[in-house]
DRENMARTI-497925 format. One line per field, with one value per atom (N, C-alpha, C, CB): chain; residue number from 1; residue in one letter; x, y, z. Coordinates in steps of 0.05 Angstrom, whole numbers. Glycine has a CB too. Example, Ala and Ser with C-alpha at 12.3 -4.5 7.8 and 13.67 -1.06 7.14 Angstrom:
2
kette [A_A_A_A_A_A_A_A]
nr [1_1_1_1_2_2_2_2]
rest [a_a_a_a_s_s_s_s]
c1 [264_246_264_226_257_273_258_282]
c2 [-114_-90_-66_-89_-45_-21_1_-12]
c3 [156_156_156_181_142_143_157_114]
This chain:
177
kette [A_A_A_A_A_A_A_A_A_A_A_A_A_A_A_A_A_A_A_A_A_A_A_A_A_A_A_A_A_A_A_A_A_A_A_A_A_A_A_A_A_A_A_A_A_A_A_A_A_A_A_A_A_A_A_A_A_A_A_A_A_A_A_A_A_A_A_A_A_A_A_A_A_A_A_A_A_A_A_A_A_A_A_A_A_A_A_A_A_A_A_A_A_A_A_A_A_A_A_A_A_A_A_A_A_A_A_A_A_A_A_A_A_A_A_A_A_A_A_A_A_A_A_A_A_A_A_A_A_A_A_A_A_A_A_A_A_A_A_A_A_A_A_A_A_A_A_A_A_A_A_A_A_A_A_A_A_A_A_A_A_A_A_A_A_A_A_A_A_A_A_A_A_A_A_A_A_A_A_A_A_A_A_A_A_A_A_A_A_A_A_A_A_A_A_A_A_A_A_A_A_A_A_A_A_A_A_A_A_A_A_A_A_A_A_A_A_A_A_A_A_A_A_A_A_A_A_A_A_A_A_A_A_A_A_A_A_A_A_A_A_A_A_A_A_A_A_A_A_A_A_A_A_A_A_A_A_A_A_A_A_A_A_A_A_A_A_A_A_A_A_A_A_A_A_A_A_A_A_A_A_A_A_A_A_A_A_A_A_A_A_A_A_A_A_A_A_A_A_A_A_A_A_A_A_A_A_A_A_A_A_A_A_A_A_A_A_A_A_A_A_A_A_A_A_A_A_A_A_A_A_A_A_A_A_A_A_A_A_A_A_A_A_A_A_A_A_A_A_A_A_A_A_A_A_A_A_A_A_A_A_A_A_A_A_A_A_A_A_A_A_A_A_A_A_A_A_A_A_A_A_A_A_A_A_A_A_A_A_A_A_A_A_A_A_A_A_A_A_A_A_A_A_A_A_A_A_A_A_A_A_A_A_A_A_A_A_A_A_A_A_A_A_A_A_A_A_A_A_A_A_A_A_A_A_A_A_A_A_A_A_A_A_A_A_A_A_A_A_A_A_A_A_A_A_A_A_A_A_A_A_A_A_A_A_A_A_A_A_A_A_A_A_A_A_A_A_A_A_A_A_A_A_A_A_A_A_A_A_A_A_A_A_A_A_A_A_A_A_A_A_A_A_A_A_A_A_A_A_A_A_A_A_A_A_A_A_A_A_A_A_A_A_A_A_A_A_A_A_A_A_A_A_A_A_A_A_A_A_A_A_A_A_A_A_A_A_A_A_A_A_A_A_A_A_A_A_A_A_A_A_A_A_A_A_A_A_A_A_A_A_A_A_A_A_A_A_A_A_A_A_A_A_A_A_A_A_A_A_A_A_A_A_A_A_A_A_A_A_A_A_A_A_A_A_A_A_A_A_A_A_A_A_A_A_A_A_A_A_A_A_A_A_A_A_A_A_A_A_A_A_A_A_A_A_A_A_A_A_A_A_A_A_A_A_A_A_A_A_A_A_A_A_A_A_A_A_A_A_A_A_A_A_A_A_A_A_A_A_A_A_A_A_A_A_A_A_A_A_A_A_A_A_A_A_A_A_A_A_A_A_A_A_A_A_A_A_A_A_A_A_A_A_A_A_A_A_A]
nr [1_1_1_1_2_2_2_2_3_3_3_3_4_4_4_4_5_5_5_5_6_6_6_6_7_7_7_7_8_8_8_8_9_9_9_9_10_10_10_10_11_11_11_11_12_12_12_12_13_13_13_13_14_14_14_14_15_15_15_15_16_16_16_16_17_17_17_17_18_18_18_18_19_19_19_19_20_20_20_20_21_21_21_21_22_22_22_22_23_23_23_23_24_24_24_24_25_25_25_25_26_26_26_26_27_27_27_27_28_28_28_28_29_29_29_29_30_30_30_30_31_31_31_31_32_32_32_32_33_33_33_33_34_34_34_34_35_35_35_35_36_36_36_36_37_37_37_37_38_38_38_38_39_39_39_39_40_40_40_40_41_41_41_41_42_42_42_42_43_43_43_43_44_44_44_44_45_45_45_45_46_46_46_46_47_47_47_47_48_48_48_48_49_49_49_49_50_50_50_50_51_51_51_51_52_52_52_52_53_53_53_53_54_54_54_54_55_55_55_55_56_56_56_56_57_57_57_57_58_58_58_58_59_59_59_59_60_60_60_60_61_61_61_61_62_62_62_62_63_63_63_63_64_64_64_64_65_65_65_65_66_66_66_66_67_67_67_67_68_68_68_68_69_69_69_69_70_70_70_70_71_71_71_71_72_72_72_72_73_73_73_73_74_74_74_74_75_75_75_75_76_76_76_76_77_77_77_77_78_78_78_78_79_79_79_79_80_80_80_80_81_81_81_81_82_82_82_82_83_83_83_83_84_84_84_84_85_85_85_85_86_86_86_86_87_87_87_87_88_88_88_88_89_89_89_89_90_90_90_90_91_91_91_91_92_92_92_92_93_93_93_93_94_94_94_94_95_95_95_95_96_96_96_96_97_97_97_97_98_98_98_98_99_99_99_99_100_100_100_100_101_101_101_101_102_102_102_102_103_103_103_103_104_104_104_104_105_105_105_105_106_106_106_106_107_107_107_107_108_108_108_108_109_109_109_109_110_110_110_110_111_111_111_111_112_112_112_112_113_113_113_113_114_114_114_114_115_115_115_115_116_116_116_116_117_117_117_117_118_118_118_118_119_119_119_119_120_120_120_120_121_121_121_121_122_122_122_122_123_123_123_123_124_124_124_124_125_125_125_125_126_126_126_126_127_127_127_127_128_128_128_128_129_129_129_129_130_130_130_130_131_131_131_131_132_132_132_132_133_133_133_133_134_134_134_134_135_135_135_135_136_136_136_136_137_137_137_137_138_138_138_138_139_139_139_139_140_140_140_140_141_141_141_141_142_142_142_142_143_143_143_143_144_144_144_144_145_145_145_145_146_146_146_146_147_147_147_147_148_148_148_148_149_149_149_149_150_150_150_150_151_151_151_151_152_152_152_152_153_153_153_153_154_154_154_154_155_155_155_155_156_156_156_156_157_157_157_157_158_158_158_158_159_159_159_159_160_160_160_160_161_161_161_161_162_162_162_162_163_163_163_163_164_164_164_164_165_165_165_165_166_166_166_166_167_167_167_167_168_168_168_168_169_169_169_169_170_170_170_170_171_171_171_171_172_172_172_172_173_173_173_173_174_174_174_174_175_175_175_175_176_176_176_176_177_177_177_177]
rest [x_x_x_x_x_x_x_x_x_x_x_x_x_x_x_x_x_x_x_x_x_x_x_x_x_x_x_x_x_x_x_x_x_x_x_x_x_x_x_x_x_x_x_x_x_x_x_x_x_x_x_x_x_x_x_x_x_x_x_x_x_x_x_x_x_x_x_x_x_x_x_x_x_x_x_x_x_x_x_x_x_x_x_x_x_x_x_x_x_x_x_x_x_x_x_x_x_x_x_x_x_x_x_x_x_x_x_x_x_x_x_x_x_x_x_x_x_x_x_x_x_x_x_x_x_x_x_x_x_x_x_x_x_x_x_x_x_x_x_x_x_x_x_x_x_x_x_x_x_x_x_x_x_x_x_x_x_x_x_x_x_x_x_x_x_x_x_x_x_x_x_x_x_x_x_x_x_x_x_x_x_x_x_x_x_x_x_x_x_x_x_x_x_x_x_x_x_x_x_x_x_x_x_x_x_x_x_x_x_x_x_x_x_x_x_x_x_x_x_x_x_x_x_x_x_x_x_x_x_x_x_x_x_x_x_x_x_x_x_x_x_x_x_x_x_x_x_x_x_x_x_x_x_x_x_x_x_x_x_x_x_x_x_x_x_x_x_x_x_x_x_x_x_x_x_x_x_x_x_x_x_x_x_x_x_x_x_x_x_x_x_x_x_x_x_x_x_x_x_x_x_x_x_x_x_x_x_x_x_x_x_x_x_x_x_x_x_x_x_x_x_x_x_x_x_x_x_x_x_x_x_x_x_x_x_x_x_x_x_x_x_x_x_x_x_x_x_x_x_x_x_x_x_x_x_x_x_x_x_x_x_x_x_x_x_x_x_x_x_x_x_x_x_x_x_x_x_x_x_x_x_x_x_x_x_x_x_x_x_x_x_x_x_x_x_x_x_x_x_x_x_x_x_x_x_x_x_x_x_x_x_x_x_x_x_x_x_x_x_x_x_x_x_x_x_x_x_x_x_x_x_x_x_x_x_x_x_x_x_x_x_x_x_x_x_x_x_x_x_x_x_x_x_x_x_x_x_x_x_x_x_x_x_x_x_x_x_x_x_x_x_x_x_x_x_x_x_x_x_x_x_x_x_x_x_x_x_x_x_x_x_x_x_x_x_x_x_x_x_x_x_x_x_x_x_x_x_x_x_x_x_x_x_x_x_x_x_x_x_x_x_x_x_x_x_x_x_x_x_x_x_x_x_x_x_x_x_x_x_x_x_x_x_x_x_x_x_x_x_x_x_x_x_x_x_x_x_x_x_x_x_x_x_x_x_x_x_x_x_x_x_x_x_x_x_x_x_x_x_x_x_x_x_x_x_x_x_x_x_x_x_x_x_x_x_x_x_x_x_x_x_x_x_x_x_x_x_x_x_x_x_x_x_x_x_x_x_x_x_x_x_x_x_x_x_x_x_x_x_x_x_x_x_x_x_x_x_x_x_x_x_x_x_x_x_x_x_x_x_x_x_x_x_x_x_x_x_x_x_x_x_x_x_x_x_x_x_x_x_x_x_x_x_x_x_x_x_x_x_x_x_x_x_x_x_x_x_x_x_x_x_x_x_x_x_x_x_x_x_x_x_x_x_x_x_x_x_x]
c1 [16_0_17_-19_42_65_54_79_37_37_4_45_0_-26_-18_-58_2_18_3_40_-5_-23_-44_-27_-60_-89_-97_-101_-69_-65_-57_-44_-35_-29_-51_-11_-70_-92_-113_-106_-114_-131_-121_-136_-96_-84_-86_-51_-83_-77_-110_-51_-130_-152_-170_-153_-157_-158_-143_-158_-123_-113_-126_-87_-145_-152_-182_-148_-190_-207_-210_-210_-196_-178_-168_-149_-155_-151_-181_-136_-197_-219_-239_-234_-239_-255_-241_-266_-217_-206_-216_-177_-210_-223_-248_-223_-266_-293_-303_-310_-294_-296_-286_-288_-273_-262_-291_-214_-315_-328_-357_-324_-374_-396_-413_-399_-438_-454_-464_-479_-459_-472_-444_-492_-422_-398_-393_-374_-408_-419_-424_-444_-442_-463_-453_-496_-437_-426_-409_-403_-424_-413_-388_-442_-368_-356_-362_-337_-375_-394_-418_-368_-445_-461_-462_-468_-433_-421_-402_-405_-401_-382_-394_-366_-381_-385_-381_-360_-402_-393_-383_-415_-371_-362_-374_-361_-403_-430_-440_-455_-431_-434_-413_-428_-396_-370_-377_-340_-386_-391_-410_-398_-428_-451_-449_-470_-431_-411_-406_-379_-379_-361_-378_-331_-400_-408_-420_-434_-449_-460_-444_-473_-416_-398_-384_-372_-381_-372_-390_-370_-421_-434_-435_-461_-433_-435_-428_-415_-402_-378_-367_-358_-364_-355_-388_-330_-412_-437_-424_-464_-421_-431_-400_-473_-382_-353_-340_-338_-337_-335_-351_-324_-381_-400_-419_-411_-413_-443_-425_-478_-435_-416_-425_-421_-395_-388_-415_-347_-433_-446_-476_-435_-480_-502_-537_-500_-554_-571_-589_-583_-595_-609_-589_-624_-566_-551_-569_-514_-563_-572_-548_-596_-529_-499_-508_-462_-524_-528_-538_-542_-558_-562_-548_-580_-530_-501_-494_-469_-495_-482_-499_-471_-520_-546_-538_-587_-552_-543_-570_-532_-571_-595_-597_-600_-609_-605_-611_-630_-589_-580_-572_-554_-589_-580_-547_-598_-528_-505_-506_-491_-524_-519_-517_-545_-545_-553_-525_-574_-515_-494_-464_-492_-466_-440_-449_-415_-477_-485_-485_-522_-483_-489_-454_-514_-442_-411_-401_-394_-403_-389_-404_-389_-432_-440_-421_-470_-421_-403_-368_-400_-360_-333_-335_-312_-348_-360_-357_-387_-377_-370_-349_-381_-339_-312_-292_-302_-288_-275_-277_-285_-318_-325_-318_-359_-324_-307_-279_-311_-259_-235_-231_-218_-226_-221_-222_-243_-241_-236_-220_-257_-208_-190_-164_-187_-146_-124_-103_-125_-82_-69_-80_-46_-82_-90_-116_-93_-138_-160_-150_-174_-124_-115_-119_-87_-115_-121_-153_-99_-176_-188_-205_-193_-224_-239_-263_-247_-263_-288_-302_-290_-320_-342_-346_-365_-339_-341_-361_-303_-380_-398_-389_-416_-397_-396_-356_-415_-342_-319_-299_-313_-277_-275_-249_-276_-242_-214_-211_-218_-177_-171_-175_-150_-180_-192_-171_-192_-143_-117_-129_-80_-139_-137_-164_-140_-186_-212_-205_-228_-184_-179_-161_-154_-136_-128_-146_-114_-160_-175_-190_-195_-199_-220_-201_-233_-173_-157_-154_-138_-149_-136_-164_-118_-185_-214_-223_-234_-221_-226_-204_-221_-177_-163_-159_-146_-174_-178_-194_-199_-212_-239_-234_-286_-217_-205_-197_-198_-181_-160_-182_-127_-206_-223_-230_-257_-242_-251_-245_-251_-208_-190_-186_-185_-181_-184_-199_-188_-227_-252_-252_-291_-244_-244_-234_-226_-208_-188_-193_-179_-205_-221_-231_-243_-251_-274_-268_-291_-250_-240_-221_-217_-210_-189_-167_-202_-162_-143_-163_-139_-179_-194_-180_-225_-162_-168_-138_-180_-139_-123_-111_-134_-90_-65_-77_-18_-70_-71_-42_-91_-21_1_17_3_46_72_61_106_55_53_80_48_73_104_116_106_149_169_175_165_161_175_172_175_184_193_216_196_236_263_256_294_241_229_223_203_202_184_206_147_232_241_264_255_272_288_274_291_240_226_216_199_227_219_244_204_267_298_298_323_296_299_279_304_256_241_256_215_261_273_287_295_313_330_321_349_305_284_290_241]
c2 [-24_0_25_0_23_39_67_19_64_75_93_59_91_107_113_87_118_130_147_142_169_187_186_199_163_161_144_150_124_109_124_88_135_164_176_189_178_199_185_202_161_143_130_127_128_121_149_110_163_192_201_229_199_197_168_196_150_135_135_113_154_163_179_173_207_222_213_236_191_182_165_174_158_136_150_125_173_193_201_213_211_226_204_242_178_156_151_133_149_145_165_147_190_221_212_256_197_203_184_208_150_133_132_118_162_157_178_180_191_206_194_233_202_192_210_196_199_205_245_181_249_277_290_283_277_290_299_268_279_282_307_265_317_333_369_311_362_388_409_375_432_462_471_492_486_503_526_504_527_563_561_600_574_575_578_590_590_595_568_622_544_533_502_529_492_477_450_482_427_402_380_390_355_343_334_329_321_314_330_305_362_386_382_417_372_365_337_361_320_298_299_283_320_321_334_333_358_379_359_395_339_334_302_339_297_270_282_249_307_320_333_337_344_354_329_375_305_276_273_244_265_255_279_245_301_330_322_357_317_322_301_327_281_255_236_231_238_232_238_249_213_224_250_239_246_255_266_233_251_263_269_247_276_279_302_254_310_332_348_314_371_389_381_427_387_372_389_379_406_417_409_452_385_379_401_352_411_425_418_421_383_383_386_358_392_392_420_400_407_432_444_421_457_451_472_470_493_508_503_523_471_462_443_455_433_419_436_420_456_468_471_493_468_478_455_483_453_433_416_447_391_375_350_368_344_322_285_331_283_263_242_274_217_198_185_179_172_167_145_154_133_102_114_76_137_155_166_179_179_191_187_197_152_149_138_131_129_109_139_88_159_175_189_198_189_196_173_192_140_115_121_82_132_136_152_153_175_194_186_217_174_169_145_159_128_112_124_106_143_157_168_173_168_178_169_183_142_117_110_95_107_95_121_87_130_153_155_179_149_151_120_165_102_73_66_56_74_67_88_57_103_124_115_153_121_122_137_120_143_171_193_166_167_185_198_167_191_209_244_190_246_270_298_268_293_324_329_325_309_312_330_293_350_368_359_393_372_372_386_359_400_423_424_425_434_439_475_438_480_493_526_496_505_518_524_549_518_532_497_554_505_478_468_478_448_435_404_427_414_381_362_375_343_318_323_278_324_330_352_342_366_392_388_424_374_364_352_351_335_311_332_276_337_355_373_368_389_409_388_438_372_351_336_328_332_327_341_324_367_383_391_410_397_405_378_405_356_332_342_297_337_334_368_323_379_410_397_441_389_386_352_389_336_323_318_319_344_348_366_368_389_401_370_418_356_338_325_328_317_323_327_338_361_375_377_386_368_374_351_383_330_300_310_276_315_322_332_339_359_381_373_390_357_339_319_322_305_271_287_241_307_309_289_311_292_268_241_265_233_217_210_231_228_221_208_249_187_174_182_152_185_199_183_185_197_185_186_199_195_204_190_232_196_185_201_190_179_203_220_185_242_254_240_285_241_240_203_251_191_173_170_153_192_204_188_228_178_176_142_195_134_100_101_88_106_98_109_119_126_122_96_151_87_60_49_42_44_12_19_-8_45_44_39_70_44_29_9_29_-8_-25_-53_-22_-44_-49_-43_-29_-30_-17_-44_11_-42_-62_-93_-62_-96_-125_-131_-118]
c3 [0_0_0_24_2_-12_-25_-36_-49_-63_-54_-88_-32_-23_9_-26_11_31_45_21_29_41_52_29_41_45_69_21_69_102_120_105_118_140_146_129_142_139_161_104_155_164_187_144_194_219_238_213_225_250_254_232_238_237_260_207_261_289_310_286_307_338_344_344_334_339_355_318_347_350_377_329_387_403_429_384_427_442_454_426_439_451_467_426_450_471_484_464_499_523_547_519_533_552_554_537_536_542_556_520_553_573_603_564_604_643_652_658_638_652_651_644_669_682_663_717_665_648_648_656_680_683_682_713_674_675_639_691_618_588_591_577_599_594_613_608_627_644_622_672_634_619_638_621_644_660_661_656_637_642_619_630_613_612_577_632_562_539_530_541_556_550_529_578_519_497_525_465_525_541_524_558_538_533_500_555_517_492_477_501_470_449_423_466_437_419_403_441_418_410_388_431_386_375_348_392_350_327_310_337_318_305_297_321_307_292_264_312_271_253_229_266_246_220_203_232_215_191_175_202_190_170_146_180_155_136_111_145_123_109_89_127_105_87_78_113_71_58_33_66_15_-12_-12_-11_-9_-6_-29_3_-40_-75_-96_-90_-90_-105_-94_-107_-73_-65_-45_-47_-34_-19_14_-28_21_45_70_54_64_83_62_93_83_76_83_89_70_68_96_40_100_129_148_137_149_174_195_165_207_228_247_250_239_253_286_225_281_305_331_299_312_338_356_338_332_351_377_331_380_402_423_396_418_447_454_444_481_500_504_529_500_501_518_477_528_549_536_578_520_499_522_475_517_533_535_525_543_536_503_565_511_488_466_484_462_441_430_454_453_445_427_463_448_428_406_438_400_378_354_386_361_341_333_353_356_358_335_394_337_321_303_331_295_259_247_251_265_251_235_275_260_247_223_271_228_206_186_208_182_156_144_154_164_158_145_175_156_153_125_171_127_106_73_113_72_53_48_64_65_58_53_79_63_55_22_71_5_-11_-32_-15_-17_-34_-39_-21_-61_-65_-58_-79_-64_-73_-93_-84_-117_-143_-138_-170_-120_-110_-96_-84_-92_-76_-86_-70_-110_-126_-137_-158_-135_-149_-137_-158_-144_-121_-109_-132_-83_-73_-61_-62_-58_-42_-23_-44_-4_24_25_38_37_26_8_51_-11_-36_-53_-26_-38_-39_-48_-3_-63_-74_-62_-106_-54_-44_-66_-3_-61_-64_-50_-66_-56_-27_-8_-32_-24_5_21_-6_7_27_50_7_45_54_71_39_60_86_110_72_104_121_139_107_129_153_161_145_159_171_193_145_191_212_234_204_224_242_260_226_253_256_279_221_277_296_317_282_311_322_348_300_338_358_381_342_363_393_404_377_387_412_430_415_428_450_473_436_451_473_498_455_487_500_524_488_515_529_559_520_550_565_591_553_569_603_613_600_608_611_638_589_634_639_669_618_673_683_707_665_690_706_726_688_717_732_754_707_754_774_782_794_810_818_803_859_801_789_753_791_746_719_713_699_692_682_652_685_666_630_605_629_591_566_555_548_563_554_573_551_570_584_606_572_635_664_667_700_677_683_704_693_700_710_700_742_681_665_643_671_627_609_600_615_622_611_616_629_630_628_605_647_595_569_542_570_556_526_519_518_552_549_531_572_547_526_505_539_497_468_454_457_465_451_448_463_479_478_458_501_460_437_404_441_397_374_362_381_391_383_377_402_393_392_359_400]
């Protein structure tokens, strides 16, 4: 698969991004989903709700119709609604689905060809890119409040500090393996 380099890169960092944010979202409790920090603030499950509504948007019908679909309702992604959890992630795994499902069958040679994102035209590279960087923002929001929320309660997702210089032995020593 050498020769679609890009389109796997794309799709691997596109399931870390993904991977990352269900870790943050599986250490919090259901009323911990749904918590604002302020009254302007976006929750855990607002994000969840954005960025499912903005996949299916976006990657539906991917190379053929513009990435902002006409029923989207993107404004109301952000109000705050009292979305059961199951609901929630069952609508969070459609979204990336689509996502998945849209890129998987791409190549390289798909990279230049255009596509509509509302109204305005990109190369799929360039579609796919802001669609990375765009997940990968409110990932990390997610993150964050995960983060926020769990307190002493919450579990790294990252090298804990101060073994930094452990985790880079076993990754040598691995190497050498």
């Amino acid at each position: 698969m050498a020769s679609d380099a890009l389109i796997s890169t794309s799709l691997d960092e596109l399931r870390k991004v993904k991977k990352l944010a269900d870790k943050a979202i599986a250490q919090l409790d259901d009323a911990q989903l749904h918590a604002r920090l302020d009254g302007d603030a976006n929750s855990v499950a607002i994000l969840m709700r954005h960025m499912a509504g903005n996949m299916r948007s976006r990657w539906t019908d991917f190379l053929t119709s513009d990435g902002e679909k006409p029923d989207r309702q993107r404004d109301q992604e952000f109000e705050p609604a009292d979305v059961p959890r199951e609901a929630l992630l069952a609508d969070w795994e459609d979204g990336w689905q689509a996502v998945f499902d849209a890129l998987t069958p791409l190549s390289d040679a798909d990279l230049t060809r255009i596509v509509v994102i509302r109204s305005e035209p990109h190369t799929v590279h360039k579609a796919i890119c802001r669609q990375i960087v765009h997940y990968a923002g409110h990932a990390y929001q997610i993150v964050m409040l995960a983060k926020h929320l769990r307190g002493a309660a919450w579990t790294t997702l990252s090298i804990p500090r101060g073994q930094s210089d452990e985790f880079n032995r076993r990754m040598q020593a691995r190497a050498k393996q």
